[in-house]
C-alpha positions as CSV (number, residue, x, y, z in Angstrom):
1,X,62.0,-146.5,-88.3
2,X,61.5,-142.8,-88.3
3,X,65.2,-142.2,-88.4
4,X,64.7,-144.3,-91.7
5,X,62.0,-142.8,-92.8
6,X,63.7,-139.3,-92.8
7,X,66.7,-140.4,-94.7
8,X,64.3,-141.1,-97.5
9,X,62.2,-138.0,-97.1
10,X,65.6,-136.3,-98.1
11,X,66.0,-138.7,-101.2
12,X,66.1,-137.4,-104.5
13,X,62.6,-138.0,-106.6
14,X,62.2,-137.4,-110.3
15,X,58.3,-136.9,-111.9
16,X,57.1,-136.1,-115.3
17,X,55.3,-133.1,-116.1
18,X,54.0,-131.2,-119.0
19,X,57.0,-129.1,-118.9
20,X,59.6,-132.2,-119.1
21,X,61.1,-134.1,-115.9
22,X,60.9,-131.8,-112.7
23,X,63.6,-133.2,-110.2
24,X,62.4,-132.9,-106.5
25,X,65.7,-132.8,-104.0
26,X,67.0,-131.5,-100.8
27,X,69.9,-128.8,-100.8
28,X,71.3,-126.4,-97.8
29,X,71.0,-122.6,-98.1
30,X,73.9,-120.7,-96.4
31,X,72.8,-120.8,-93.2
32,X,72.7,-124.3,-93.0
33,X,69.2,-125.1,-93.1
34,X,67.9,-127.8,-94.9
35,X,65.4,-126.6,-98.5
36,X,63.5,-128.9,-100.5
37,X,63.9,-127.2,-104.0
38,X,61.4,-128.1,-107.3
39,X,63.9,-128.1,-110.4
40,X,62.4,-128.0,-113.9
41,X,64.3,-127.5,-117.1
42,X,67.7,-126.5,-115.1
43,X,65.8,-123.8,-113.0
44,X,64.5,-123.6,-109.4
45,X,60.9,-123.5,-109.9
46,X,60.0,-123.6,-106.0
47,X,61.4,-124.3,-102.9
48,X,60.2,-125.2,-99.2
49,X,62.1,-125.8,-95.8
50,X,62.2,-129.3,-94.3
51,X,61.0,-129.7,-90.7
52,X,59.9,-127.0,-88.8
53,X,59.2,-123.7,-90.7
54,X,58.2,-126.0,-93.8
55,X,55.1,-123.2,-93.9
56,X,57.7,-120.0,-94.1
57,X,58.2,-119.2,-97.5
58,X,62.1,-119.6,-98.7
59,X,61.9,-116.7,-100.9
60,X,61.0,-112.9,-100.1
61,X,58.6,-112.3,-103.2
62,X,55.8,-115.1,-101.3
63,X,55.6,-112.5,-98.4
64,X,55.5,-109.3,-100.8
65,X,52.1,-111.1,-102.1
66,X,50.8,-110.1,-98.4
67,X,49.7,-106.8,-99.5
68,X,46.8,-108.1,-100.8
69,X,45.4,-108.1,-97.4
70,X,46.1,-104.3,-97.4
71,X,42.9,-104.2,-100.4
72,X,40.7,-106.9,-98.2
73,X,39.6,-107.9,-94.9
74,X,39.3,-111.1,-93.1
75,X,37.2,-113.7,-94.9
76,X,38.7,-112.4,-98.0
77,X,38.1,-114.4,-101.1
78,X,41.6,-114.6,-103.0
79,X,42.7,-116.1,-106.1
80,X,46.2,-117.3,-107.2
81,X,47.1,-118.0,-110.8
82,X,49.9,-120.6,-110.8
83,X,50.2,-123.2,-107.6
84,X,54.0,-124.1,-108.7
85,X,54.7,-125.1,-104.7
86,X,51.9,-123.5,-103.8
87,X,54.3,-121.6,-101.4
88,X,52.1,-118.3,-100.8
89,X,48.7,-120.9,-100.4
90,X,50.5,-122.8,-97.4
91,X,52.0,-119.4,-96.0
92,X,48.1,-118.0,-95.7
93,X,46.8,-121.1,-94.5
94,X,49.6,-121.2,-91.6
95,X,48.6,-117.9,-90.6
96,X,46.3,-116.1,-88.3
97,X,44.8,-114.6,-91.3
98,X,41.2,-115.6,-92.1
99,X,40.4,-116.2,-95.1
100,X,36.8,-117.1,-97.0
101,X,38.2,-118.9,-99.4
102,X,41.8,-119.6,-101.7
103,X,41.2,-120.6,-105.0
104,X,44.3,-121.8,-106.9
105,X,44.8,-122.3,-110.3
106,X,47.6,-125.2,-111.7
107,X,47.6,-125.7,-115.4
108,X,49.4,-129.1,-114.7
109,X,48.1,-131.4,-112.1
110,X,51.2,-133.6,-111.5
111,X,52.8,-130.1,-110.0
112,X,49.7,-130.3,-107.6
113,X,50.6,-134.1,-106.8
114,X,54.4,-132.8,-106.2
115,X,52.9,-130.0,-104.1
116,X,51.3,-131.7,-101.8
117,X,53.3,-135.1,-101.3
118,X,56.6,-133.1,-101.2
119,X,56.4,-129.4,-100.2
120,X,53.1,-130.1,-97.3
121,X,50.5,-128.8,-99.3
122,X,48.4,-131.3,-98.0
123,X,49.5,-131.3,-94.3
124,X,48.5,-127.0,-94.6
125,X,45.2,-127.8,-96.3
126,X,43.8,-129.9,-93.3
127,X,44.6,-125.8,-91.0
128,X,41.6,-124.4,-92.4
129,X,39.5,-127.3,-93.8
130,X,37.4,-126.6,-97.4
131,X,39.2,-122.9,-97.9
132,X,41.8,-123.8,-100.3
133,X,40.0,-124.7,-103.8
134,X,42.0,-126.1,-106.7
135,X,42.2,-126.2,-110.2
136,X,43.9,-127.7,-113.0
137,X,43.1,-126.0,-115.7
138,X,44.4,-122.4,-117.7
139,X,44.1,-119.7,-116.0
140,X,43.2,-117.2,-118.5
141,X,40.4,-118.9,-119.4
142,X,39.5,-119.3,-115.6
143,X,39.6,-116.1,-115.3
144,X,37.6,-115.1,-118.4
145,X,35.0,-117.7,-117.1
146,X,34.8,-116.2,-113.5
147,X,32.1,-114.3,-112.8
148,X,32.2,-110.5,-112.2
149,X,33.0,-109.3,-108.3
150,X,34.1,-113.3,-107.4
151,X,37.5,-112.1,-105.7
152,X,38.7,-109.5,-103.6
153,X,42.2,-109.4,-104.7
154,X,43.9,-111.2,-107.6
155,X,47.3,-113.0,-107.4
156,X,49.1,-113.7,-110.5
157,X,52.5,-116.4,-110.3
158,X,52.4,-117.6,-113.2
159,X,55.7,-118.8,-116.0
160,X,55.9,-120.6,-119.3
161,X,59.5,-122.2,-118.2
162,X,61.9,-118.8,-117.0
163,X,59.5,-117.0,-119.4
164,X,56.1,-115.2,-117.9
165,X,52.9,-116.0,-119.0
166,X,52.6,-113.3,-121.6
167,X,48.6,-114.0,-121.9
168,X,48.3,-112.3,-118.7
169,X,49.8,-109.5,-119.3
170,X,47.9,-108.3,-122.3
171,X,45.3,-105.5,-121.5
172,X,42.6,-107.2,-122.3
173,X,43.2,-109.5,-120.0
174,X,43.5,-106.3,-117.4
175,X,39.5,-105.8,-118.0
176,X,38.7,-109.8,-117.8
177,X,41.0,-109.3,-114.3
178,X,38.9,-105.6,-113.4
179,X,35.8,-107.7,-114.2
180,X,36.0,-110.5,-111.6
181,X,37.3,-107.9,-108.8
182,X,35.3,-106.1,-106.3
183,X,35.5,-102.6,-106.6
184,X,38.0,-101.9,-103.9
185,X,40.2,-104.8,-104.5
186,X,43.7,-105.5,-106.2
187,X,46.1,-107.5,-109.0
188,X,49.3,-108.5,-107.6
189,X,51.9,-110.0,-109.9
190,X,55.2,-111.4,-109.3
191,X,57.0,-109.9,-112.2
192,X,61.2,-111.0,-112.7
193,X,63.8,-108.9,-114.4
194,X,66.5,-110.1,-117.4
195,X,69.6,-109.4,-117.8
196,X,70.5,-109.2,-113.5
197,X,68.2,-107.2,-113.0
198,X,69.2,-104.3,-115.7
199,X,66.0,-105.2,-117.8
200,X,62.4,-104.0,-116.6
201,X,61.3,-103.5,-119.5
202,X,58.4,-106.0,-119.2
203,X,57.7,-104.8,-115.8
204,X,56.9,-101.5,-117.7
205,X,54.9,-103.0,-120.5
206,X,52.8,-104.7,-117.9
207,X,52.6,-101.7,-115.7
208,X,51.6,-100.1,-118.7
209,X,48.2,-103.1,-119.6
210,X,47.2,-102.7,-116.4
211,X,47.4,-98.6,-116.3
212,X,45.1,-98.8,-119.1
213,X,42.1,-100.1,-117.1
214,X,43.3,-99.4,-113.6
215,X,43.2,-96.5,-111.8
216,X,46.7,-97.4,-109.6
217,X,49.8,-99.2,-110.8
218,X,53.2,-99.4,-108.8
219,X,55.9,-102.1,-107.9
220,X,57.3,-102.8,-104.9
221,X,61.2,-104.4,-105.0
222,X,61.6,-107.6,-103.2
223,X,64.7,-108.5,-100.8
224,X,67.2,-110.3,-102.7
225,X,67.1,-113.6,-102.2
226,X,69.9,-116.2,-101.8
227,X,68.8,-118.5,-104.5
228,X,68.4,-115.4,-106.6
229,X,70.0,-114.3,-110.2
230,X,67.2,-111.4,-110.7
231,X,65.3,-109.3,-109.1
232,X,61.3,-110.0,-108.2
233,X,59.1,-107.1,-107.9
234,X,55.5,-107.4,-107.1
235,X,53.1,-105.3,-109.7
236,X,50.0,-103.9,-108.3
237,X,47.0,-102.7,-110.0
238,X,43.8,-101.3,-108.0
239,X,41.3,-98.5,-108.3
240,X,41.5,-98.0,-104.2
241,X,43.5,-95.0,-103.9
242,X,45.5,-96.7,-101.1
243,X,49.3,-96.9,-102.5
244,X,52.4,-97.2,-99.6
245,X,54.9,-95.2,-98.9
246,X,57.9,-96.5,-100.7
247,X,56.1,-97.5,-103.4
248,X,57.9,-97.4,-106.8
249,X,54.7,-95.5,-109.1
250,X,54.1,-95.5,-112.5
251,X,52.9,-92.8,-114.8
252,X,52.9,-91.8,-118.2
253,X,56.9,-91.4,-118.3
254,X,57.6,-95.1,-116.6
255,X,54.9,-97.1,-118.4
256,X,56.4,-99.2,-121.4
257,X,54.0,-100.3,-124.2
258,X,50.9,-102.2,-123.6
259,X,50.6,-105.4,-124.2
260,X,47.8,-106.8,-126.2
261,X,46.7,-109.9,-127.3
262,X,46.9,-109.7,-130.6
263,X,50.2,-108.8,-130.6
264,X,50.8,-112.6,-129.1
265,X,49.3,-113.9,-131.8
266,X,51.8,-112.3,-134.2
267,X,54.8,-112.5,-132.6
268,X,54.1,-116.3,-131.2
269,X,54.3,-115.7,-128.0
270,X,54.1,-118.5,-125.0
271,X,50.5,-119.3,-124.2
272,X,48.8,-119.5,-120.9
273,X,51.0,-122.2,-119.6
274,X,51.1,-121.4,-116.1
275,X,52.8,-125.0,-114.2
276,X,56.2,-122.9,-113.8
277,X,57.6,-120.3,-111.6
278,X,61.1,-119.7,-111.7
279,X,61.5,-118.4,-107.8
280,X,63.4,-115.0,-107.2
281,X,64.5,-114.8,-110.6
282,X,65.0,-118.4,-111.3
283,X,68.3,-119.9,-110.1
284,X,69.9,-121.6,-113.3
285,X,72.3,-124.7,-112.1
């Protein structure tokens, strides 16, 4: 029976989302090991491994979110924007890290159903018991609803399809973020490039919203994944005056053109439509 019982674990499943049909199957990276992958519109949207290290994240970008704990100690209150696999969520709840409380935002609640029957969301829940809060609603209005000093760092996944949500990258949405931190805390963003990797340029207009309310803004390059066509960098904002080493900062000569959102509303831009997250860049199949 269990032998059975795996072979169907592995079985392709198909489920029907606010973003179309997401396809949940089970492929082998190049070293052999078995990853459970979330496809939505022709892109890997998320990914976990099967058995063992099911609470490692597959890709690099998940562990570059851990310098949030650089901006908070233990009992930390965090907040995610975008649950997707909710890869990062099971990653802190595995670890010796802890935390006060997680509060995760997914704009579409059959993604949270996928999350936890298929990628062990609800297996890493029952580690630390009542920490992990979450919500299915949009996350710029969660955020604009939050009141002031709720979180002590700020995480922001969060993808219209392979396309960012551009509703969070707007400056005002910088103060609404500024707002609902503590004063020491920070904004982390997972932010892709275009073009494989020779396009930054929204990495620099959203460097540049956040430099407009922030005291700090840098990037720190991910490792390139396997599953990966671009590069991930993760785009931190804080007024603590702690920045590392190697960090990539910007200044008035790097920072693009802030984002605002009126601009959105002219040029039609995605909403706050935060169920995908094209991992490391988004493999296209």
């Amino acid at each position: 029976m269990g032998l059975l019982s795996n072979i169907v674990d592995l079985l392709p499943r198909l489920f029907l989302t606010r973003q179309g049909f997401c396809l949940v199957k089970t492929v082998k990276n190049d070293a052999g090991a078995l990853v459970r992958v979330m496809q939505i519109g022709g892109a890997y949207q998320s990914a976990t491994y099967v058995g063992s290290r099911r609470f490692e994240p597959v890709f690099s970008y998940f562990r570059g979110f851990d310098l949030a704990f650089d901006y908070c100690d233990e009992r930390s209150r965090l907040l995610m924007i975008g649950g997707g696999g909710f890869a990062w969520p099971k990653h802190v709840l595995s670890s010796d890290v802890q935390v006060n409380s997680l509060d995760v935002v997914e704009f579409d609640p059959v993604i949270t159903r996928v999350a936890r029957s298929c990628f062990y969301l609800g297996e890493a829940e029952r580690l630390m018991p009542g920490v992990l809060r979450v919500y299915d609603c949009d996350g710029r209005h969660f955020i604009k609803s939050s009141q002031e000093n709720s979180y002590d760092c700020v995480v922001l996944d969060a993808f219209s399809g392979s396309r960012p949500v551009a509703s969070l990258a707007t400056v005002e949405c910088a103060f609404e973020l500024r707002k609902i931190l503590a004063p020491s805390g920070a904004v982390l963003a997972n932010v892709v490039s275009a073009e494989e990797g020779s396009d930054i340029s929204f990495l620099r207009d959203f460097a540049a919203s956040l430099g407009a309310v922030f005291s700090n803004v840098y990037a720190e390059l991910c490792e390139q994944d396997e599953f990966a066509v671009e590069d991930n960098y993760i785009l931190v904002a804080t007024d603590s005056s702690y920045i590392p080493d190697d960090a990539l900062v910007f200044d008035a000569d790097t920072f693009g053109t802030p984002v605002r959102d009126g601009d959105l509303k002219l040029t039609g831009t995605p909403g706050d439509i935060n169920a995908g997250h094209p991992a490391s860049g988004g493999k296209l199949i």
